[in-house]
Structures are given as C-alpha cells and as structure tokens.
C-alpha positions as CSV (number, residue, x, y, z in Angstrom):
1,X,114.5,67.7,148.6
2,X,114.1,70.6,146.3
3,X,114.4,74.0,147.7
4,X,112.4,76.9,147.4
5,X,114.3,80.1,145.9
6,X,113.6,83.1,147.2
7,X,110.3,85.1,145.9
8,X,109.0,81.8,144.7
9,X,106.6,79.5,145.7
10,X,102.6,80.5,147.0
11,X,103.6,84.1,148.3
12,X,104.7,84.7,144.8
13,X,102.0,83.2,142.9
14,X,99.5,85.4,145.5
15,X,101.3,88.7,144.7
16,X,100.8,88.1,141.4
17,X,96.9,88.1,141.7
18,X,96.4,91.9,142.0
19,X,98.6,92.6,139.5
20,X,96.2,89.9,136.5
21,X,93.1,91.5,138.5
22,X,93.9,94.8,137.8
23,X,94.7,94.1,133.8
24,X,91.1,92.1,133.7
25,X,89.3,94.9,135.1
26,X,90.9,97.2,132.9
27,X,90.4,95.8,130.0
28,X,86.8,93.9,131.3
29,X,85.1,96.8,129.1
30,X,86.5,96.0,125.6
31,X,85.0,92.5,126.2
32,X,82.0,93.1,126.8
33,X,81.6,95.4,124.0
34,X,83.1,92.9,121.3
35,X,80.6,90.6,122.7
36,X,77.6,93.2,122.4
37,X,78.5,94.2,119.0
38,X,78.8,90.6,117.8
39,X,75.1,89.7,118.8
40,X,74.1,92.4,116.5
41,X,74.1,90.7,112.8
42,X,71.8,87.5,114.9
43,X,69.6,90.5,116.3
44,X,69.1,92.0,113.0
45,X,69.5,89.1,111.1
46,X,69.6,89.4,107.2
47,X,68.7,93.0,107.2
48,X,70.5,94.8,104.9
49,X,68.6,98.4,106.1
50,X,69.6,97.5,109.9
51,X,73.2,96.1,108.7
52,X,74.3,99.3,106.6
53,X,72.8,101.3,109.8
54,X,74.9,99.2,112.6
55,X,78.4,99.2,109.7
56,X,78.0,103.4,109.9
57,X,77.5,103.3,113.8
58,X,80.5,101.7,113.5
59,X,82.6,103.7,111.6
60,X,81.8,106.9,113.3
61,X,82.4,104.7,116.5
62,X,86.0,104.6,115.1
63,X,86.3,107.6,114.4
64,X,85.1,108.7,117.8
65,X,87.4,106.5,119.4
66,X,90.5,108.4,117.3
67,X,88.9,111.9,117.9
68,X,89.2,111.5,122.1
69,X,92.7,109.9,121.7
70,X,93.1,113.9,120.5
71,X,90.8,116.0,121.9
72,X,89.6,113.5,125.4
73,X,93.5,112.9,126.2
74,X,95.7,115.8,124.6
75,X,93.2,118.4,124.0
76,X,93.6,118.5,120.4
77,X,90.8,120.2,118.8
78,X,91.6,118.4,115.3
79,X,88.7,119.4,112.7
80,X,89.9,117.6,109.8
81,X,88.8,114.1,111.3
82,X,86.6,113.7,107.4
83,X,89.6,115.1,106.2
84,X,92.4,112.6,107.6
85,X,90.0,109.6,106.5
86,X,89.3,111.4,102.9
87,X,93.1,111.6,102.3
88,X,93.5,107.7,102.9
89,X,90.4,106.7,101.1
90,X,91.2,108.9,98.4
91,X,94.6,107.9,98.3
92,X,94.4,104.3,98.2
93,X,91.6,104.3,95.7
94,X,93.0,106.2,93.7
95,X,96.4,104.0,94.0
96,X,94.3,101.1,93.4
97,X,92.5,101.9,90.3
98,X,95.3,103.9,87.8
99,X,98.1,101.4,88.6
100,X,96.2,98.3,90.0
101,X,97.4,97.7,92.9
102,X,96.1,95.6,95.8
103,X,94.6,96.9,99.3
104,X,96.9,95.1,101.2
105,X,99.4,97.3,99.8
106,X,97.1,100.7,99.2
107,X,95.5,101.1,102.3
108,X,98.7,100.7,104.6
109,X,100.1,103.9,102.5
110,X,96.9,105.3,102.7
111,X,97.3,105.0,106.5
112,X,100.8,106.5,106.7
113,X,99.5,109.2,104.4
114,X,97.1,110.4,107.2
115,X,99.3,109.3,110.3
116,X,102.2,111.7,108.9
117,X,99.1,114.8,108.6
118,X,97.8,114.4,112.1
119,X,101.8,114.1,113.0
120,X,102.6,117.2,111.3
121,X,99.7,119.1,112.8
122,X,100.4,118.5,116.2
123,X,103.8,119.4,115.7
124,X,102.6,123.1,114.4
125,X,100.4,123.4,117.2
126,X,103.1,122.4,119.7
127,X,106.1,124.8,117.4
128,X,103.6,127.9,117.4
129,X,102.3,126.9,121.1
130,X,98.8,127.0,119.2
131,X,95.8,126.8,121.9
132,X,92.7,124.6,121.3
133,X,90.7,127.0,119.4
134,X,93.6,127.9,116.5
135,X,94.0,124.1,116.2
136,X,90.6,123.7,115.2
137,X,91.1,126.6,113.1
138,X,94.0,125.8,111.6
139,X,92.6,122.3,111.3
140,X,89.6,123.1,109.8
141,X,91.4,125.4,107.2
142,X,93.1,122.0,105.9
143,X,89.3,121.0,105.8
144,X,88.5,123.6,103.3
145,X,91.6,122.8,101.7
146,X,90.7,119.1,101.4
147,X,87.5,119.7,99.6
148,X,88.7,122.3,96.9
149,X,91.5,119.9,96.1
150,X,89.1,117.0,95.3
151,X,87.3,120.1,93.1
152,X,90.2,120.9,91.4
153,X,91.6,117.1,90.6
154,X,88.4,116.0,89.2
155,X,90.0,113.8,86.6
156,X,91.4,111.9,89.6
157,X,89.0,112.0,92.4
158,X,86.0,112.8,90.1
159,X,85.2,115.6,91.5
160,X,81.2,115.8,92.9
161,X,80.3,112.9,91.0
162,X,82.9,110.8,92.8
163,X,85.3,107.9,92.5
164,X,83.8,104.3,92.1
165,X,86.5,101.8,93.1
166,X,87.9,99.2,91.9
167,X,89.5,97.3,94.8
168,X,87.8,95.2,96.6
169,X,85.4,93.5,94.2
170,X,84.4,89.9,95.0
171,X,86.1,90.1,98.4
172,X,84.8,90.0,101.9
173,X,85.0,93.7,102.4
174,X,81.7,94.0,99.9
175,X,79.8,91.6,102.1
176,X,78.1,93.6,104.8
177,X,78.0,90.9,108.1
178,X,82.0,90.0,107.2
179,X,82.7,94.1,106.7
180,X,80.4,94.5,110.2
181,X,82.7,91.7,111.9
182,X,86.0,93.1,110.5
183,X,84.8,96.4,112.3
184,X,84.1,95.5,115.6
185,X,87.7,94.4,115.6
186,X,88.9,97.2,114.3
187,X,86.9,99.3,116.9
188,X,87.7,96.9,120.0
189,X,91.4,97.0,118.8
190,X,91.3,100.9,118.6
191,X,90.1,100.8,122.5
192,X,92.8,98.2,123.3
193,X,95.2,101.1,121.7
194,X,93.7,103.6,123.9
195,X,93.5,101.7,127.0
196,X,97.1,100.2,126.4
197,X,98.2,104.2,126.4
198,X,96.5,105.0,129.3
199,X,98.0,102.7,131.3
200,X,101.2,103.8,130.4
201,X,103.4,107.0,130.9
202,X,101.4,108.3,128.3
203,X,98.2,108.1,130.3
204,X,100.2,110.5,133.5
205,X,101.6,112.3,130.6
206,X,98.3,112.9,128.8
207,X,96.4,113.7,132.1
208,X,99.2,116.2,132.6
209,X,98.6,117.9,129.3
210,X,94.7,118.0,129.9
211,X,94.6,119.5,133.3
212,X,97.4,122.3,132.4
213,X,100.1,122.3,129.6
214,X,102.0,124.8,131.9
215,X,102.4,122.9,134.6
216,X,103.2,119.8,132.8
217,X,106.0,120.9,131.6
218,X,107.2,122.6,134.4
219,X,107.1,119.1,135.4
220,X,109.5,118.0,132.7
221,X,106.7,116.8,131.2
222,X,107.9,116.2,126.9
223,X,104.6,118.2,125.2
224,X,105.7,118.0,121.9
225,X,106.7,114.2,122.2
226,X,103.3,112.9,123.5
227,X,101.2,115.5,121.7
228,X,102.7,114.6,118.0
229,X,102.1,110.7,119.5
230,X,98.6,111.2,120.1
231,X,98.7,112.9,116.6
232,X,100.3,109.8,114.8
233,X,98.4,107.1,116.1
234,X,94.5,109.0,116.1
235,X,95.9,110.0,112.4
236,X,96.3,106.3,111.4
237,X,92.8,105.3,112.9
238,X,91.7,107.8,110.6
239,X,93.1,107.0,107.9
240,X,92.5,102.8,108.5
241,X,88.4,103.6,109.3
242,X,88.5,105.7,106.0
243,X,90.2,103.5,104.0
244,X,88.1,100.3,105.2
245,X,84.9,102.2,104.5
246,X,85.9,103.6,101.1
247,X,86.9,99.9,100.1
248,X,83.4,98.3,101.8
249,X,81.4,101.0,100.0
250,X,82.8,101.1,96.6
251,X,82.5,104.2,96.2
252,X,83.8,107.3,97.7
253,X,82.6,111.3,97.5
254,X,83.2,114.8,98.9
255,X,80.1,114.1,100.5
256,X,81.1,110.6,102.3
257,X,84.0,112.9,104.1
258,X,82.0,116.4,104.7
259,X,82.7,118.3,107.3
260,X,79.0,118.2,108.7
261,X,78.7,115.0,108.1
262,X,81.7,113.1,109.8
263,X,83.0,115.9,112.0
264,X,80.4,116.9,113.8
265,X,78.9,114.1,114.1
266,X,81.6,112.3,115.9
267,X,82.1,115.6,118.4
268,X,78.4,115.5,118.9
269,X,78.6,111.4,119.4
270,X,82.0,111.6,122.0
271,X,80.2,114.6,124.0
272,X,76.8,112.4,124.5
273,X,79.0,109.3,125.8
274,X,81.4,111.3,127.3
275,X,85.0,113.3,126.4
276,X,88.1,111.1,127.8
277,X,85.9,108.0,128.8
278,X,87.0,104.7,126.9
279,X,83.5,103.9,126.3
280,X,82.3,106.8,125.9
281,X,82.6,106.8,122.0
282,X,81.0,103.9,121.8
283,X,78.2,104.6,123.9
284,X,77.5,107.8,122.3
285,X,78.1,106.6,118.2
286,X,75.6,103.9,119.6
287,X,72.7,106.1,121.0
288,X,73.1,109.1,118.5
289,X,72.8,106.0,115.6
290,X,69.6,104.6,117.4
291,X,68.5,108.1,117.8
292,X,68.6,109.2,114.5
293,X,66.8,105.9,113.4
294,X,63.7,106.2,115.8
295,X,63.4,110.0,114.3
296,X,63.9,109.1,110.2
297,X,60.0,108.6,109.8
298,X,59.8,112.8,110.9
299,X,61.8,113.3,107.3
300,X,62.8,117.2,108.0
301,X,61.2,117.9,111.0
302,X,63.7,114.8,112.7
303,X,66.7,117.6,112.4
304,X,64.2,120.3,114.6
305,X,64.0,116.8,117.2
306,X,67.5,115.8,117.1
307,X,68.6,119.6,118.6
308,X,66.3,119.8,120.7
309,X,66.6,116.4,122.2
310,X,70.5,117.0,121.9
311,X,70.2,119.8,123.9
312,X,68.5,118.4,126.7
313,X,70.8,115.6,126.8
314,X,73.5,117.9,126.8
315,X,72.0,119.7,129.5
316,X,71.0,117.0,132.1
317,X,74.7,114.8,131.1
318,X,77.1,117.7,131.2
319,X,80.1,115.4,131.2
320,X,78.4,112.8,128.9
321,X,76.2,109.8,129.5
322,X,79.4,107.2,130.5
323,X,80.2,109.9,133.6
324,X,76.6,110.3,134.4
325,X,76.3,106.4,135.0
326,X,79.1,105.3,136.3
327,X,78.6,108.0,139.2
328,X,75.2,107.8,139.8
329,X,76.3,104.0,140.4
330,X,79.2,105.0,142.7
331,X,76.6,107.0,144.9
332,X,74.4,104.0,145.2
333,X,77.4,101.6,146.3
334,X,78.7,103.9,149.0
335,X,74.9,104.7,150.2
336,X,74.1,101.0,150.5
337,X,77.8,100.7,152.2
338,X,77.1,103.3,154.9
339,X,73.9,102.3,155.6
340,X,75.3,98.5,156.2
C-alpha cells in the first residue's frame, strides 16, 4: 500500500483553500468589471455617439488607473499625465509615418519613451527629496515644455493643426467595438498590474511611503527603488493608453493631450471614485463620463453644473465614492451582526 508523505494528502489540499480564496477575492473585482464593460457595445449597440463616449471613458479610465499607481500609492503628484501619453503618441506616429514603420514596432518605443520620463522624474524628486507640491510643479513645467515643443516642431508634429496618422489604416484599431474591446483589456490588465503590486512588498512598501516617507525609511524602507518603480510602470501605461488612442483616432493634437483636458480630468475622475482604491478609477472615469453626458444638452451652462455638482460630491464623499460605499456597507454588516 502506498504511503502518504508528509504534508500531503486532505490536510494539505485543505490548507491550500485559504490561500486560492484569498487570490479570488482579491482579484473578484477585475472580473466583474471586464464583465460590466463587455455588456456595454450590446447595451449601446451600433451607436457610434455612445461608442466614441464609452472608448474615452475608457481611456481616461487608463489613465486614472496609471495616475493612482503615482499619486494613490507613492504620493507622486505627477502633472504631465497628457504629457507622458503625448510623448508616445507623438513619438510613434511620428516613427510611423517618415520612415514607415509598423505599430507593433512604434508603439513599444513609444512606451519606453514615456516609461524612461516618468522614471527619470521620480528619480529627481527622490535625488532633490522634492515634496508633493514641487513634483507637480516640476512636473507640470515639463507640461509647458511639452506643448511649446510641439509649437516649435511643426514640420513634424504639425503644430495646432496636428498630425494625421498613417498607421493603423484598415486595421482593427480604426473599428470602434474591436478598439472598445482591446481597451477593456488594456484597463482590466492595468488593475491586474496594480493589484499584483499591492499584494507584494511593494504594496507594505508603498503604504509605507504614503503614510510617512520618514518613517519609512527609518524602517529601511528603499524610497528611491519603489518610487522610480511606481514611476516606470504608471509611465508605460501612459505611454500604451496614448499610443493606442493616437493610433484608434488617426489623428493626434496639442489639444487631444491638454493639460485641462487629460489632467485634470483624470485627478477630478480618481478623487470622485476614490485616491488609492483599485476601483476607484474606474468608478469615477465611469460617473464623471455619464455625468458629463446627461449635462451636454446645457451647452455652456453644463460647466456652471459640473462644479457645482462636483463640489457637492466632493463634499458629502470626502475620500471618494468607492470608500463611501464600501463602508457604509461595512456598518450595515456589523449592525445586522450585533443585532443577531
């Protein structure tokens, strides 16, 4: 008769169980939104108004999701997010249309191009022990700097007029529900990212960082290390949304990138759903998008609306709408528990 070895067997198997709970629960969340954001295109069916309106919710979703990697986990007030995606856009189209090469081989050098930025700027915040607000100044400088440069190359980036690309033509990208689906797994595989670094010493590292730098590395915490991570990898989501969009779009502009326009949008999206939640960006790109639609019809007047509703939002969800639920839920469960 066969024997047993030791830590085989049914006491094994039932050890074990935690363990694949714990993973399912954690990453429970992503699945239900890749199933949500699927039943979207048979919700709004051939609709190109609705479709171009859900493939921008979810690119700032994207971007969102990159933004709290910096600012949500390392308290990195990047503001160069339009930036970061301008340079990849920019970068691949431009690769794409004077020498004719392919996006398989433009985008990924588009990505590196903006990985190595948001690398390098976490590195000068950690060198010159920069705090959050001169990162988002120094940041935003780069900002400034982005634009004039696509001023002052005008025979490359065509200037205010634009860049019409190339790349891309006849291919799935162009169509919108194949672009749509090829973003929710780009957005689903961005929340993988973050929840796969959360679990990790990252996560303990970046909760470190957040609550107080000092005492992190008092506590041998490695700032530099995991803050020029967080950098690298938020950099590279920038650069892939930008890219992806540029090449869906055909067509890309100072204006696509503007600082008003990308950047504060996605800070006011992540603050609604909620700074260092996993679905908070999500959540918020989501409502701010459906928000914005149910106030177009007010033309002017819907930017009047938008603060003022944005402000009472703010107000009664201080830590964002994913905080606000998920504890108003908690208090329910532990009322109905004590009163069983």
């Amino acid at each position: 008769m066969a024997r047993t070895a030791p830590g085989e067997g049914p006491a094994r198997t039932l050890a074990l169980h935690p363990a694949r709970a714990g993973v399912a629960r954690a990453y429970a969340p992503v699945l239900v939104i890749a199933i949500l954001l699927a039943g979207v295109p048979l919700a709004v069916g051939d609709n190109r108004f609705y479709m171009t309106l859900a493939i921008n919710g979810l690119t700032f979703a994207a971007y969102a999701v990159a933004f709290n990697l910096l600012f949500g986990a390392t308290n990195q007030l990047f503001l160069c997010l339009g930036a970061l995606a301008g340079v990849s856009a920019y970068g691949s189209s431009i690769l794409g249309n004077e020498f004719g090469w392919p996006l398989a081989l433009t985008i990924p050098i588009g990505v590196l191009a903006a990985a190595g930025l948001g690398g390098l700027f976490s590195w000068v915040a950690v060198r010159r022990r920069l705090d959050v607000i001169f990162i988002g100044i120094v940041t935003l400088a780069f900002t400034l700097m982005f634009t004039n440069m696509l001023q002052g190359f005008s025979a490359l980036t065509g200037g205010e007029t634009g860049l019409r690309i190339d790349a891309g033509e006849g291919t799935f990208l162009r169509s919108s529900v194949a672009f749509y689906a090829l973003m929710v797994v780009v957005v689903c595989g961005f929340l993988t990212v973050y929840r796969l670094l959360e679990r990790s010493h990252h996560g303990w590292a970046f909760r470190a960082l957040t609550d107080d730098q000092l005492a992190a590395e008092l506590a041998g915490v490695d700032v530099a290390r995991y803050r020029i991570t967080a950098g690298v990898i938020a950099g590279a989501m920038l650069g892939l949304t930008g890219a992806l969009y540029a090449a869906h779009e055909g067509f890309v502009s100072p204006r696509t990138f503007d600082f008003g326009d990308v950047d504060v949008r996605t800070l006011v999206m992540l603050a609604f759903g909620g700074i260092g939640t996993m679905t908070g960006p999500v959540v918020g790109a989501a409502a701010v998008t459906v928000i914005d639609l149910f106030l177009r019809p007010l033309g002017q007047l819907r930017l009047l609306v938008y603060g003022v509703l944005l402000i009472g939002l703010f107000l009664g969800f201080r830590r964002g709408l994913v905080p606000a639920v998920t504890g108003a839920v908690s208090r329910l469960v532990a009322g109905r528990a004590r009163a069983g």
